[in-house]
LOLO-564695 format. One line per field, with one value per atom (N, C-alpha, C): atom name; y, z, x; residue in three letters. Coordinates in nm, 4 decimals, padded with zeros to 6 digits. Last residue first. Example, Ala and Ser with C-alpha at 12.3 -4.5 7.8 and 13.67 -1.06 7.14 Angstrom:
# residues 2
marvo <- [N, CA, C, N, CA, C] $
v <- [-00.2250, -00.1060, 00.0030, -00.5690, -00.4500, -00.3300] $
w <- [00.7080, 00.7140, 00.7870, 00.7800, 00.7800, 00.7800] $
u <- [01.2850, 01.3670, 01.2900, 01.3190, 01.2300, 01.3200] $
loro <- [SER, SER, SER, ALA, ALA, ALA] $
//
This chain:
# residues 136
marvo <- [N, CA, C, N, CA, C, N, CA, C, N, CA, C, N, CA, C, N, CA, C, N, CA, C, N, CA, C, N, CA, C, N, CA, C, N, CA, C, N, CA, C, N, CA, C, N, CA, C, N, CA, C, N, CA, C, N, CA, C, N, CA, C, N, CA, C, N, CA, C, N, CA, C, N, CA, C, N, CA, C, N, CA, C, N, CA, C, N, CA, C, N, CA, C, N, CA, C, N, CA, C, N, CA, C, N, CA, C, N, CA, C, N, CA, C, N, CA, C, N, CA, C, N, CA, C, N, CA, C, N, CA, C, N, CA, C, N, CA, C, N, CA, C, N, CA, C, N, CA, C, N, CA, C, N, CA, C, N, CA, C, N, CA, C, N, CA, C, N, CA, C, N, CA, C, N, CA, C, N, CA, C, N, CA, C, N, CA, C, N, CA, C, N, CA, C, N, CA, C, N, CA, C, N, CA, C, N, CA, C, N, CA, C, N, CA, C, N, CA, C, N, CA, C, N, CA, C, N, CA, C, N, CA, C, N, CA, C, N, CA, C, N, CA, C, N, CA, C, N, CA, C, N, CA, C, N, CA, C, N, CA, C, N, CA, C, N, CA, C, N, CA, C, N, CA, C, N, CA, C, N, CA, C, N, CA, C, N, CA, C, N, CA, C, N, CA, C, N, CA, C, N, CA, C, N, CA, C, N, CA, C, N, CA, C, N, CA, C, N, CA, C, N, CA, C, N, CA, C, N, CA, C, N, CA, C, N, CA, C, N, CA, C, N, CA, C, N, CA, C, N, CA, C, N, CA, C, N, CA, C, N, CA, C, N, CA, C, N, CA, C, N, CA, C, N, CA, C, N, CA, C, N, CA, C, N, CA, C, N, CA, C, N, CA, C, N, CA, C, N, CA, C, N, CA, C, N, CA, C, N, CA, C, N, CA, C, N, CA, C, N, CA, C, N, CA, C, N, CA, C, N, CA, C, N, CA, C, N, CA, C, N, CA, C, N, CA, C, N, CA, C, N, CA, C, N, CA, C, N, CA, C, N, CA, C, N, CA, C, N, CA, C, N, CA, C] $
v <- [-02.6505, -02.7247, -02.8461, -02.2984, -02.4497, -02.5310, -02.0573, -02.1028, -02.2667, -01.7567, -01.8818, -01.9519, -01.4936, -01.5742, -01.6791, -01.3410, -01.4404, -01.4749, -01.0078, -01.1058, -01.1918, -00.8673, -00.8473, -00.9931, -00.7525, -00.8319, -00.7704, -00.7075, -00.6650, -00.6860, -00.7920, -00.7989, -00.7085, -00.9471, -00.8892, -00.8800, -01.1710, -01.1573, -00.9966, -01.4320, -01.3740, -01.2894, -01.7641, -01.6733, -01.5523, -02.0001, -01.8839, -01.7980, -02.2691, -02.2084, -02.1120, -02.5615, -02.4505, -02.3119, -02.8908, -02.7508, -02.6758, -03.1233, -03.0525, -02.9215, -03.4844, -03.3502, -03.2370, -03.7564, -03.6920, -03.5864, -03.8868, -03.8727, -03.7785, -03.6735, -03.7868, -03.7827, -03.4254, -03.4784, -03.6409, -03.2033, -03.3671, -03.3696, -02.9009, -02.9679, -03.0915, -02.7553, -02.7890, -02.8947, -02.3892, -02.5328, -02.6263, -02.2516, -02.2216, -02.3496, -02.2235, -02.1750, -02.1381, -02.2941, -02.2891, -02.1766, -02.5203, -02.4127, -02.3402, -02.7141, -02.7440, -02.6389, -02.6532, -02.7707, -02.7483, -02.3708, -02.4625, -02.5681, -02.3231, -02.2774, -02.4062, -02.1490, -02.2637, -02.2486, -02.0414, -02.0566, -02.1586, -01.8360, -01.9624, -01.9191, -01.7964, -01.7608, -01.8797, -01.6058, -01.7298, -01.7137, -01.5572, -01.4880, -01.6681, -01.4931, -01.5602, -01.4823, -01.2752, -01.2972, -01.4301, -01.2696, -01.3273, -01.3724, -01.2473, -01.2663, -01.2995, -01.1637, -01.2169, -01.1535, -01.3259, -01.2555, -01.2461, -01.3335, -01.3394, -01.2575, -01.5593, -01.4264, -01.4774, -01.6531, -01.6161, -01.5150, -01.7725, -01.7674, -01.7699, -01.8883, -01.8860, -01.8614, -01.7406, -01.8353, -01.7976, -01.6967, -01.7532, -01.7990, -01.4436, -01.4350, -01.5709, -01.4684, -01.5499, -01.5684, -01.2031, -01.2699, -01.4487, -01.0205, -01.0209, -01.1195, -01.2035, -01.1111, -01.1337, -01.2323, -01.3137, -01.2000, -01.0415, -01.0611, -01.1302, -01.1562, -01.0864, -01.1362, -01.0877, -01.1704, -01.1034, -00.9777, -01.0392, -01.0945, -00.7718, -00.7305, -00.7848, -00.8636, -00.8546, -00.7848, -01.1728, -01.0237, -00.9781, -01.4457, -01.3882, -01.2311, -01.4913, -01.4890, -01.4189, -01.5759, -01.5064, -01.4930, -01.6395, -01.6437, -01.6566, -01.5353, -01.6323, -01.5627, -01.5202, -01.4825, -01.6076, -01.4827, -01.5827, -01.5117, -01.3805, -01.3245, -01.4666, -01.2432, -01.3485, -01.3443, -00.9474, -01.0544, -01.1550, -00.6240, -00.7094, -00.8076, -00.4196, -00.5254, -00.6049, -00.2072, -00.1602, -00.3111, -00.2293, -00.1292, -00.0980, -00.5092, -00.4342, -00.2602, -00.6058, -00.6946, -00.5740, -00.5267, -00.4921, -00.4892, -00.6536, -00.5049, -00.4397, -00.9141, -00.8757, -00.7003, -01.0916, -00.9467, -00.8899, -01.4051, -01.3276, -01.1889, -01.5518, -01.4792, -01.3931, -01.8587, -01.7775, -01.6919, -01.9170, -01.9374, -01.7958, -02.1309, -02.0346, -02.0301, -02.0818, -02.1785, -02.0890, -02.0234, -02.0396, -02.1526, -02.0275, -01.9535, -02.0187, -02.1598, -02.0642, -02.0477, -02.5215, -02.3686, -02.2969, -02.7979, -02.7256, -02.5881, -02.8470, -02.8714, -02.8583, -02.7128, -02.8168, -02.9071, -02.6157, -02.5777, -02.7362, -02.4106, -02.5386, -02.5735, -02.2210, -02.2643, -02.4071, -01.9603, -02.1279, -02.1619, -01.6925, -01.7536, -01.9138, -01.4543, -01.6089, -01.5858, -01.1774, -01.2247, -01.3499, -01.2074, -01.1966, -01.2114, -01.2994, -01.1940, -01.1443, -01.6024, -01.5009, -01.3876, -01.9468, -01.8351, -01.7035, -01.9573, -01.9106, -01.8659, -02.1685, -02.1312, -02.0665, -02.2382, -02.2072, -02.1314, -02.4213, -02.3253, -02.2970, -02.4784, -02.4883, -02.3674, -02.6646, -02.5538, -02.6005, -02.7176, -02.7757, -02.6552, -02.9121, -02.7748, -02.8650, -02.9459, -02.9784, -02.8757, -02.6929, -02.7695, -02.8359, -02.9270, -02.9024, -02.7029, -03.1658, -03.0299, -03.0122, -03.4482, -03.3886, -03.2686, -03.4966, -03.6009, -03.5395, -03.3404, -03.3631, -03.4542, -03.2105, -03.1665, -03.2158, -03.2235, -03.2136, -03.2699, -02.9934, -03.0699, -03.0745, -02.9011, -02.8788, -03.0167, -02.7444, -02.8207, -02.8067, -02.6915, -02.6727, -02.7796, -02.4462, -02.5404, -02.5443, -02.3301, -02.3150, -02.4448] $
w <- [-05.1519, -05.2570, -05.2222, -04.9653, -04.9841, -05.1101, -04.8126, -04.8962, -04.9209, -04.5913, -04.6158, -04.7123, -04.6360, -04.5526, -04.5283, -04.9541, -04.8882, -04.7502, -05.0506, -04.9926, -04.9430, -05.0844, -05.0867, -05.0909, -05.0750, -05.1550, -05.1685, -04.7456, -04.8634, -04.9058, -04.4823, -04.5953, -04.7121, -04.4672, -04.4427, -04.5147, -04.5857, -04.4052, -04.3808, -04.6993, -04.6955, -04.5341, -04.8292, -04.6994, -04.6812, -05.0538, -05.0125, -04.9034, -05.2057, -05.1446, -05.1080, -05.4748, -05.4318, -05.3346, -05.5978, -05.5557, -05.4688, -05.8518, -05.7410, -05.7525, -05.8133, -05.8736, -05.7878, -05.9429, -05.8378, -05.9080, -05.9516, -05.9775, -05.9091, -06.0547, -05.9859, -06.0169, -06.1950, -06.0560, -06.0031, -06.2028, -06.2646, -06.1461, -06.3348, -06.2757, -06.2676, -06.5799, -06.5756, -06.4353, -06.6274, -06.6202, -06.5731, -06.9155, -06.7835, -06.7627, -07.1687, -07.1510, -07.0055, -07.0878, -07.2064, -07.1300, -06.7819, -06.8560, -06.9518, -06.5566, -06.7188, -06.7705, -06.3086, -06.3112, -06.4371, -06.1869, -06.2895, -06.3239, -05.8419, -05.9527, -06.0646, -05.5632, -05.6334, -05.7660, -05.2522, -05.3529, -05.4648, -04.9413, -05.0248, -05.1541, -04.7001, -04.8005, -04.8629, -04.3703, -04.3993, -04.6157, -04.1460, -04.2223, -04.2994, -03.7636, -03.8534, -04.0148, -03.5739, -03.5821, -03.6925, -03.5736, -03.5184, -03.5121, -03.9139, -03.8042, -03.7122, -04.2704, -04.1257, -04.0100, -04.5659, -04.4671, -04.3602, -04.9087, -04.8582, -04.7675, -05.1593, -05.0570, -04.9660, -05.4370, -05.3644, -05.2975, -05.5794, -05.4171, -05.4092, -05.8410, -05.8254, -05.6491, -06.1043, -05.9947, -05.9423, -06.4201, -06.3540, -06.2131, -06.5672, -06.4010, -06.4009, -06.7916, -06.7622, -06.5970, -06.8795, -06.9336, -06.8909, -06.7297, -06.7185, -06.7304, -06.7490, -06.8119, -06.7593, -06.4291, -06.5287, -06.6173, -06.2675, -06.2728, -06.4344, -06.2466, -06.3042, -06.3483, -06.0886, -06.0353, -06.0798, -06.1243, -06.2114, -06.1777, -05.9290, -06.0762, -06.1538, -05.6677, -05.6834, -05.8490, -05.7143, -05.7077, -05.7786, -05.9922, -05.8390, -05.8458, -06.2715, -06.1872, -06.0315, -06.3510, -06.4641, -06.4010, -06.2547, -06.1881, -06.2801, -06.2942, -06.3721, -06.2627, -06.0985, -06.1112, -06.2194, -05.9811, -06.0477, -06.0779, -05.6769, -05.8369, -05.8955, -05.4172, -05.3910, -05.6061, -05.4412, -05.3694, -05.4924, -05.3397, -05.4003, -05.3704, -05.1741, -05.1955, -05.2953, -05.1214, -05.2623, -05.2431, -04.8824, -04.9208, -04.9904, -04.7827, -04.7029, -04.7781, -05.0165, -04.9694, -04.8923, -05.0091, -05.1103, -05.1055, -04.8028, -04.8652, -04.8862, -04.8366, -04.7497, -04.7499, -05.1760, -05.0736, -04.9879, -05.2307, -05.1707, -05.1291, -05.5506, -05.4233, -05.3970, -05.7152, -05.6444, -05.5693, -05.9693, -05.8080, -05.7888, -06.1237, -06.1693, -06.0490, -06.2527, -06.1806, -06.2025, -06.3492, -06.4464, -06.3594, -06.0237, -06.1641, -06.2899, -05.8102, -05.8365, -05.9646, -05.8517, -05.8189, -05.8759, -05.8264, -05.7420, -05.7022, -06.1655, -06.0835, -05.9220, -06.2428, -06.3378, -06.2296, -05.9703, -06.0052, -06.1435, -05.8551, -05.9162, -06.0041, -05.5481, -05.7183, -05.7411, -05.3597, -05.3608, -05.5215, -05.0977, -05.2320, -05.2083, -04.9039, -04.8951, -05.0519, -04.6529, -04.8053, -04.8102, -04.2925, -04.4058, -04.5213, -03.9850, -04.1079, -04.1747, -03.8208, -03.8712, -03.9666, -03.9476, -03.7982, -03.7724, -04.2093, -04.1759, -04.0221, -04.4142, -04.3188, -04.2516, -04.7114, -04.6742, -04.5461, -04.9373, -04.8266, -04.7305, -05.2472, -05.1660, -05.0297, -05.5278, -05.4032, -05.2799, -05.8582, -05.6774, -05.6381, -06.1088, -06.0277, -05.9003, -06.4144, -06.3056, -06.2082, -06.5401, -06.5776, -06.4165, -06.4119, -06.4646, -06.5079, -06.1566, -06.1928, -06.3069, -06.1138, -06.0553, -06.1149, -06.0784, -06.1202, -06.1325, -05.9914, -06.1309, -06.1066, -05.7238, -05.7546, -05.9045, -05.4869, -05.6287, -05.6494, -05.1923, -05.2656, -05.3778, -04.9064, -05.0272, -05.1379, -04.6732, -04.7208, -04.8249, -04.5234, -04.6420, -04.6609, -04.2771, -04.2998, -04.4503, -04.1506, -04.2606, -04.2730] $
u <- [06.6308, 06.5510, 06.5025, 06.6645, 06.6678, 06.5688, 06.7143, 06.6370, 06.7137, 06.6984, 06.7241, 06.6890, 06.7034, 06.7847, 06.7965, 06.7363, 06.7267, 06.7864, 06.7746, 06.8371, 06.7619, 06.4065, 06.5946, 06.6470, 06.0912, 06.1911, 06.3483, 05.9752, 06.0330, 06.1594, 06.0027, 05.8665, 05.9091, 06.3475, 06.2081, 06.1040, 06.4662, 06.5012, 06.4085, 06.2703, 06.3202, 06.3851, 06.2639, 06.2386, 06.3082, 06.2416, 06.3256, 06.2321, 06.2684, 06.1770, 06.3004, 06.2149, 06.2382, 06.1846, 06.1350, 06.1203, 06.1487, 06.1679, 06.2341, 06.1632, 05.9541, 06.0046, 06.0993, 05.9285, 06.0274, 05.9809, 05.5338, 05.6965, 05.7881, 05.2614, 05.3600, 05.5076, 05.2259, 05.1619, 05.2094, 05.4879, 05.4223, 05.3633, 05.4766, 05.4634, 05.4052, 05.6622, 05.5912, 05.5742, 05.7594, 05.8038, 05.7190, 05.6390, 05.6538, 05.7070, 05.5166, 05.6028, 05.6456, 05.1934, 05.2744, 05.3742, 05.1381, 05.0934, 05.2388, 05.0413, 05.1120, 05.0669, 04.8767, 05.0215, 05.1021, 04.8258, 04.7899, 04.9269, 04.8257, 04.8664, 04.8387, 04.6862, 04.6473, 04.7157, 04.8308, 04.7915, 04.7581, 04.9441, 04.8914, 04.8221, 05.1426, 05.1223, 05.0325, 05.1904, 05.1119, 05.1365, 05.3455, 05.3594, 05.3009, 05.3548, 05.3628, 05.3138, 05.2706, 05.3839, 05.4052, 04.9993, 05.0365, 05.1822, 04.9694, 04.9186, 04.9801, 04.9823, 05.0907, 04.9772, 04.9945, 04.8634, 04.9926, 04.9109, 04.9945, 04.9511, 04.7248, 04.7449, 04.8379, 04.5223, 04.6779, 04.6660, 04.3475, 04.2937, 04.4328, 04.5346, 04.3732, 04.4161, 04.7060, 04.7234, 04.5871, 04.7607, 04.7006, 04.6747, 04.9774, 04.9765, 04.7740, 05.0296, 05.0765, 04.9944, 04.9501, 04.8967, 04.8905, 05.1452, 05.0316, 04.9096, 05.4744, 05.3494, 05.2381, 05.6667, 05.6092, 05.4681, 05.8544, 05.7589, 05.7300, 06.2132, 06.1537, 05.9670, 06.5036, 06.3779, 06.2981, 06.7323, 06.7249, 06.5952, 06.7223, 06.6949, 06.6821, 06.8164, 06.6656, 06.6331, 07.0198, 06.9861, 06.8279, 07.0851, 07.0890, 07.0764, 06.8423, 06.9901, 06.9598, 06.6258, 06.6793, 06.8246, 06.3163, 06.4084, 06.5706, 06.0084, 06.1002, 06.2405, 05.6793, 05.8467, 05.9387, 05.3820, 05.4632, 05.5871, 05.2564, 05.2965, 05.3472, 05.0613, 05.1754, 05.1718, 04.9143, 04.8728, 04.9843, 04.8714, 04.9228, 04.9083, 04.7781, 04.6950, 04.7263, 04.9068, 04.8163, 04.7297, 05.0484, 05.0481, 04.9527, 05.0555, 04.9929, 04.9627, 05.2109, 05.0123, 04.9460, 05.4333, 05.3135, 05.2014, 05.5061, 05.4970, 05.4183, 05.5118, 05.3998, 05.4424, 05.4834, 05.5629, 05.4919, 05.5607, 05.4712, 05.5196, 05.5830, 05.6920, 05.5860, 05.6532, 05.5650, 05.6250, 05.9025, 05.8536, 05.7558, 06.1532, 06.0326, 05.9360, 06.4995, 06.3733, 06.2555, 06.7338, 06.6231, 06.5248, 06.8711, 06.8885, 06.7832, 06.8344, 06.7594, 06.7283, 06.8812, 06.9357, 06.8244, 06.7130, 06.7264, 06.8239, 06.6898, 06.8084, 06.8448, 06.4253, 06.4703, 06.6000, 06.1888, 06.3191, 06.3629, 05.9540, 05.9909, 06.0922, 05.8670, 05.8654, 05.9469, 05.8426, 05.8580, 05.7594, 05.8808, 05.8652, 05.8738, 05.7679, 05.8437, 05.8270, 05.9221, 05.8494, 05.8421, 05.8051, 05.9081, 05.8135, 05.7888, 05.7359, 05.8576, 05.7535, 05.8244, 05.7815, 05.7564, 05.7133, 05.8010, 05.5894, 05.6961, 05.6626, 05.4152, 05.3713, 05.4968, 05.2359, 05.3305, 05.3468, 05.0293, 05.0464, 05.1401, 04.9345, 04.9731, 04.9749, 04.7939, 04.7442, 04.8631, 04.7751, 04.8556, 04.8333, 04.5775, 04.6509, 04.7221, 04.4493, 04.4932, 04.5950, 04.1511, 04.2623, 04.3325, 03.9533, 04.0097, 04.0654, 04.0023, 03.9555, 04.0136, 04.0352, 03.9320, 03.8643, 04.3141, 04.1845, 04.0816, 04.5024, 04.5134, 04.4147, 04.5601, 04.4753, 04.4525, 04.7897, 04.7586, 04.6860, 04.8162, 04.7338, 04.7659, 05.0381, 04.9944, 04.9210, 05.2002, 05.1247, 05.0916, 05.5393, 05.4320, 05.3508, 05.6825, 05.5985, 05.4995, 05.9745, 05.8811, 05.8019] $
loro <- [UNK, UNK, UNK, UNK, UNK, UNK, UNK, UNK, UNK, UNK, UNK, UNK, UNK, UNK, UNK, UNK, UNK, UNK, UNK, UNK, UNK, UNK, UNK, UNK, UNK, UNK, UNK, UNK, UNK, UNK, UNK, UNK, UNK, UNK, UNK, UNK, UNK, UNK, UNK, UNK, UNK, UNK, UNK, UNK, UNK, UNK, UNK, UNK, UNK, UNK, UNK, UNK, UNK, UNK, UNK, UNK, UNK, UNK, UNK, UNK, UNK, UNK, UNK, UNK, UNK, UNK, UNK, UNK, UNK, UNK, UNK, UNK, UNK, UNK, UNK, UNK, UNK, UNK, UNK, UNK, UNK, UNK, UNK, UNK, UNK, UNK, UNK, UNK, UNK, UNK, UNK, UNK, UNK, UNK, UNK, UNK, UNK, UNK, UNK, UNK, UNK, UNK, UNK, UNK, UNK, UNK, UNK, UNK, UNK, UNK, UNK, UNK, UNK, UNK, UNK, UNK, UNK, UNK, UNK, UNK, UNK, UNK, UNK, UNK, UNK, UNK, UNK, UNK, UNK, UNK, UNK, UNK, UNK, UNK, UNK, UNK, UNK, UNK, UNK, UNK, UNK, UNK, UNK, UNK, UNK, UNK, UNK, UNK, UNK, UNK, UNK, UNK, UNK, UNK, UNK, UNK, UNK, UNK, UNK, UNK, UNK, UNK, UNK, UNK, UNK, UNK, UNK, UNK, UNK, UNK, UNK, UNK, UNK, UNK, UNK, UNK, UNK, UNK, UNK, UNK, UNK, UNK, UNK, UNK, UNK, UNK, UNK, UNK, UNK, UNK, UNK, UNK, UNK, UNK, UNK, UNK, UNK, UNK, UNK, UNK, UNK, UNK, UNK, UNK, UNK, UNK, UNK, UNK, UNK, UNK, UNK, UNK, UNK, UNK, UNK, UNK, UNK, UNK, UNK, UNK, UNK, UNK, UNK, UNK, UNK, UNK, UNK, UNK, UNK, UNK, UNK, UNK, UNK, UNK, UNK, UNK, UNK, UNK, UNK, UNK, UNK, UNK, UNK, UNK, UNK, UNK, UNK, UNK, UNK, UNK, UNK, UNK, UNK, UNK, UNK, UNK, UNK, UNK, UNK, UNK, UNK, UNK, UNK, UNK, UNK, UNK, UNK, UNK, UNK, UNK, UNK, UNK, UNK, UNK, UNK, UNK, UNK, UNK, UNK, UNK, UNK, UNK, UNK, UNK, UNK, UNK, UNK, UNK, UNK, UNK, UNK, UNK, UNK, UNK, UNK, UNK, UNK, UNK, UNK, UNK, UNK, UNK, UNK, UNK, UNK, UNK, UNK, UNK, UNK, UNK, UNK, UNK, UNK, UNK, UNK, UNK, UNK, UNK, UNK, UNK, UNK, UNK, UNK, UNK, UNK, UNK, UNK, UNK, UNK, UNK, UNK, UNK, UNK, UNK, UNK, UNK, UNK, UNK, UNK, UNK, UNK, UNK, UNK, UNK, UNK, UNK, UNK, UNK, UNK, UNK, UNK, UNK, UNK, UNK, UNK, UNK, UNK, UNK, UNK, UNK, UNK, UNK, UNK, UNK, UNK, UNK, UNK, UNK, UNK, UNK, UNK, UNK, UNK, UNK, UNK, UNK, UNK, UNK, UNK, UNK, UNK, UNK, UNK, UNK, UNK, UNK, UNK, UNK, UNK, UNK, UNK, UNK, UNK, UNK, UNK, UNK, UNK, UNK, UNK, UNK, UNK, UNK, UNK, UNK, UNK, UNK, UNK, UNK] $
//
């Protein structure tokens, strides 16, 4: 898995991080921002190349509420800010990217400096199950 990614706090407003996520492989990914590096009340982007291909869903925000796909619960409508998210596979790779607002009410907040921890998961197909791998 490969990530790049920009913060984006001098410049625009409001401040953001764009990132991009690169899997050699086709799978779902996710990747969020964790208080501890565990899943459980973290909060993460999750691409479903499922979905993408089915209706044109494109990569979501998620509160992360416990293990199993019932507790991984789409964030309100109202919440869903993320700017230029898509989730693409080419080439046997499985590309995701997006621009999300660094400090937004009731979400966890990203510092544009300093330590922070984040969270990623790969899934073991294009549709949301089990992780096969993930790491903080």
């Amino acid at each position: 898995l490969k990530l790049h990614y920009n913060i984006d706090a001098w410049s625009e407003e409001p401040p953001s991080m764009t990132v991009k996520l690169t899997y050699n492989g086709l799978a779902w990914l996710g990747f969020g921002v964790s208080k501890d590096g565990n899943m459980v009340g973290s909060e993460a982007v999750i691409g479903r190349p499922d979905l993408a291909m089915a209706d044109g869903e494109k990569p979501l925000k998620y509160r992360l509420e416990g293990k199993g796909t019932t507790a991984i619960k789409p964030m309100e409508q109202a919440s869903e800010t993320l700017k230029d998210a898509s989730i693409v596979q080419e080439d046997g790779k499985t590309t995701m990217t997006f621009t999300k607002i660094l400090a937004e009410e009731g979400e966890l907040t990203i510092e544009p400096t300093g330590t922070m921890t984040f969270i990623y998961a790969i899934g073991s197909g294009e549709t949301l199950a089990y992780h096969k791998e993930k790491g903080s």
